[in-house]
N, C-alpha and C positions, 0 to 999 in steps of 0.2 A: 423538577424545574420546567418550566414553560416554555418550550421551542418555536418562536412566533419572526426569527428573523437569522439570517444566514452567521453573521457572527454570534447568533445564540445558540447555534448546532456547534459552531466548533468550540464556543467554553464549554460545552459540554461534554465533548469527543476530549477537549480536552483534560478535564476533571474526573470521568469515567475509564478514560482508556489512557491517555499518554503519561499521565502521574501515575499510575498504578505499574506501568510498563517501567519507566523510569525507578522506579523505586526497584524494582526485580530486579533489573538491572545491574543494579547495587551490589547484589546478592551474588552475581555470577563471574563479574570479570573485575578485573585490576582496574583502578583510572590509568587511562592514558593519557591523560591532558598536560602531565608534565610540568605542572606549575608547583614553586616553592612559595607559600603555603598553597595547596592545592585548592583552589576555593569552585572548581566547577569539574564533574562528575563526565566522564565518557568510557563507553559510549551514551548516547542519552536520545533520546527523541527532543528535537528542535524543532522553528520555523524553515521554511527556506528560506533564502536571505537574495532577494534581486538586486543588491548592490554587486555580489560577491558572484551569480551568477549568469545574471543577464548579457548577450552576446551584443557584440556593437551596434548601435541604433535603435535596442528593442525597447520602449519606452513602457511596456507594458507589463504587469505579473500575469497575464496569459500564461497556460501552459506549466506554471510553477507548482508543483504539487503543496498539499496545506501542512504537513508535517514530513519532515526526514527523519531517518536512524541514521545520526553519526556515529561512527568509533573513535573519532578524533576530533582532534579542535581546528586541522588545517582545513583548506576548500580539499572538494573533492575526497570527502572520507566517507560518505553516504550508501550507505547499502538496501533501503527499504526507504518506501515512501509510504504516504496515509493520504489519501482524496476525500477532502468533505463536501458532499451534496447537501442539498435541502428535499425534504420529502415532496415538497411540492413543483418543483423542478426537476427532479428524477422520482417519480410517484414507486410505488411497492412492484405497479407493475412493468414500469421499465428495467428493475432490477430482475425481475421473473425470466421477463423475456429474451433475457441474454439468452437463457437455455432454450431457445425454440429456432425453430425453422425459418423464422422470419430473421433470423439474425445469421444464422450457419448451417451449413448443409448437415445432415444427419450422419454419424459416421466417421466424415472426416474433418470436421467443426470447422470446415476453411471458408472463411466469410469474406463479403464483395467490400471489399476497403471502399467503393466510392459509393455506397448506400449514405446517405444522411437518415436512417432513423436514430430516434435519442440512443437505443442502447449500444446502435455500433459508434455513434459519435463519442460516447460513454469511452467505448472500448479501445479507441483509438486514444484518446485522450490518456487513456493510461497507458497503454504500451508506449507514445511517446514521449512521457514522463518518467517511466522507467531505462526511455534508452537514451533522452537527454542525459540523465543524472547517472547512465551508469550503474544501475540499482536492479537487482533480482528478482524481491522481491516486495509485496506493496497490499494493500488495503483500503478495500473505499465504502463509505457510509452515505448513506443518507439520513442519517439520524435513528431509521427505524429497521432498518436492515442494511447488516453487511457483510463485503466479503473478501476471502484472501485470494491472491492471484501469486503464480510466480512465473516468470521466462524460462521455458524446458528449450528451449531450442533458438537458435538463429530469428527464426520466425514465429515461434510457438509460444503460446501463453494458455498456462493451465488455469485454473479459477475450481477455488470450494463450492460446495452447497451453500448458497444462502441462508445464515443466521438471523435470528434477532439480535438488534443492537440492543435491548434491557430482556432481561429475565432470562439469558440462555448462560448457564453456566462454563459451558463448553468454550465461548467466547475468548473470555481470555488466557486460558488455556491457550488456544489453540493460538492467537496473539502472540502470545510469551514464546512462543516455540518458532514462529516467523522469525523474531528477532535472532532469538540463538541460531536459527537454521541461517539466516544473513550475515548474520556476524562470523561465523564459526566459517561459511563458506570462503567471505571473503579473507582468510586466516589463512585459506588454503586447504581445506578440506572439502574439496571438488566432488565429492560424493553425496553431499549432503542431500540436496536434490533429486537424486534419483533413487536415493533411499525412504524420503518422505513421502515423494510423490513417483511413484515406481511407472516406469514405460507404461506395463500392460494394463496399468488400471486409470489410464488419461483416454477415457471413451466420451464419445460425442451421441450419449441417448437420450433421446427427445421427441 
């Protein structure tokens, strides 16, 4: 399919990745939605919804991430987000260069929050999207690579290797395990985190 315009990356992301996720889904937990006859599936990946979460005044979807992982049907059940870029507004190499010098110090990855280059605005963007919504952990594409991120800490945000978005099998894989790692966290299994993504191996080499 021909990706030539911003809502044509996310029917994509969404045809590629959140129906496949959704359907997994299926496979692992009970519905929680609680309805007699049950007619809709949770947890499930959704839209966000700016009626349900926009704060007073904000007239805007600014800042709204493009998909959530609900576990539930009320507000506020969201555990993981998904960010859709376009390749030509976050290019291959903005996504690269999270991992350099130009972005965080070598080491100890702690980066100048008021740089505006694209990938720290990138990065901001999602850490504020994750602490708006409450959410651990999250995922963002550009159509043509992408990658997983989770919250380790107060302040801290871990981020995978950059993938390919087609042809890498590992992908959803590693997707399908976000979800369980979010879901299963928010369940109350507080370890989940630091079993996935263990202290000693969150290094800043670049």
């Amino acid at each position: 399919m021909a990706m030539t315009s911003e809502p044509s990356v996310q029917d994509e992301v969404h045809a590629q990745i959140i129906e496949p996720l959704n359907m997994l889904l299926e496979t692992r937990y009970q519905n929680t939605a609680g309805q007699t006859p049950q007619t809709h599936f949770y947890p499930q990946w959704g839209r966000s919804c700016p009626k349900a979460h926009r704060t007073p005044g904000q007239k805007t979807n600014a800042g709204f991430p493009d998909f959530l992982l609900y576990v539930g049907p009320r507000q506020r059940t969201h555990v993981a987000i998904i960010e859709v870029k376009t390749w030509w507004a976050y290019s291959d190499d903005v996504f690269a260069s999270i991992f350099s010098t130009a972005t965080a110090r070598r080491g100890s990855g702690v980066f100048d929050w008021s740089e505006d280059e694209q990938q720290v605005t990138l990065l901001k963007q999602l850490w504020g999207e994750l602490y708006f919504f409450q959410a651990q952990w999250g995922a963002c594409t550009n159509g043509r690579k992408i990658v997983i991120f989770v919250r380790t800490g107060r302040n801290e945000l871990t981020l995978s290797e950059i993938h390919n978005f087609d042809g890498d099998p590992s992908v959803h894989r590693a997707l399908i395990g976000m979800c369980f790692a979010a879901i299963d966290e928010a369940a109350g299994l507080r370890f989940v985190t630091d079993s996935v993504c263990p202290a000693q191996d969150r290094e800043s080499l670049w």
